[in-house]
C-alpha positions, 0 to 999 in steps of 0.5 A: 517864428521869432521865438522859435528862432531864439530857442533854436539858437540860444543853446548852441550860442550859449556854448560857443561862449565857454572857453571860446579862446581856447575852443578857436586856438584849437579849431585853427591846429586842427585845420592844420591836421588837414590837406585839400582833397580828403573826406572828414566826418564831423560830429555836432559841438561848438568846437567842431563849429569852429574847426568847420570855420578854419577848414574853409582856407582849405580846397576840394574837401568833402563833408559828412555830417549830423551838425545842422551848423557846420553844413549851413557854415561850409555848404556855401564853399565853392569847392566843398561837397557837403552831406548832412545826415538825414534822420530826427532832429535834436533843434537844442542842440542841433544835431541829427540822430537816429537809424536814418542817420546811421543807415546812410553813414554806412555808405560814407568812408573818410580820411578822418574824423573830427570829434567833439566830446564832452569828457576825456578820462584815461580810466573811462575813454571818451564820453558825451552828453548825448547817447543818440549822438554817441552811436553816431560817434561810434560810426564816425570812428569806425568808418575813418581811417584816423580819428581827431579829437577836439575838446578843450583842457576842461574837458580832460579828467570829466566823465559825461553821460554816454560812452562813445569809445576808449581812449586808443579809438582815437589817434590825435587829440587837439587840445589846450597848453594849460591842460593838466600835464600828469593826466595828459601823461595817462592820455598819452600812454594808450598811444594818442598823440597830442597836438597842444594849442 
């Protein structure tokens, strides 16, 4: 059980390590972007791990997610209404995925999404590792009336495996001062806002 235990957790620890300074600088301005009483949509990453813990100084939200992490970190809070998506497990990653998952989303509308990706590029759009996971993006931004983005300077310039969505699917991309400013500038011109940590 203990080594089962490990595998579960090692990947995903692993990760909140990279950039962790960053990734929590970025968690705590995204919270900001959120008043008491709305619905979010989070997708699995470790900064939106973080923002999960900067969102517990808020009141009366509501919560849609695939991440096992963040609905075991706000599950407990007095005033939150957690749903986690059922459907197949990724336990590396932890995440939830698969046409369950997208079948119940469909129920779901929020004020906004919160999205960790793996690469922004202005040529390419948003992209991540994991394709069971992008439709689920997809879905997320679909079914929210705005969309934030949460990813650290490096992932700015990167191409991931999958394509989750051009850059103008999202309306606010939180990210880092150090992030390299004449690609941010391309960013910027498909309409995105930019909230610098």
């Amino acid at each position: 059980i203990q080594t089962v235990k490990n595998y579960y957790n090692m990947e995903f620890m692993r990760r909140q390590k990279e950039n962790m300074q960053y990734k929590k600088a970025i968690a705590t301005a995204a919270a900001d972007l959120v008043s008491d009483g709305e619905t979010l949509m989070i997708n699995s990453g470790t900064t939106t791990f973080f923002t999960a813990v900067e969102l517990k100084r808020h009141k009366n939200l509501n919560i849609v997610t695939n991440s096992i992490s963040v609905a075991i970190e706000l599950g407990a809070h007095p005033t939150f209404r957690v749903i986690l998506l059922g459907g197949e497990i990724n336990t590396q990653y932890s995440f939830i995925y698969g046409n369950d998952a997208m079948t119940q989303l469909k129920n779901y509308k929020a004020d906004k999404a919160i999205l960790s990706v793996d690469g922004i590029r202005s040529d390419v759009g948003l992209t991540t590792y994991h394709a069971e996971e992008a439709v689920v993006d997809k879905l997320m931004m679909e079914r929210s009336r705005q969309t934030i983005i949460v990813a650290d300077y490096t992932k700015l310039g990167h191409e991931s495996f999958s394509n989750i969505g051009p850059i103008s699917s999202a309306q606010r991309w939180v990210t880092n001062d150090c992030v390299d400013m004449e690609q941010l500038e391309q960013i910027k011109s498909f309409g995105i806002e930019i909230v610098r940590t």
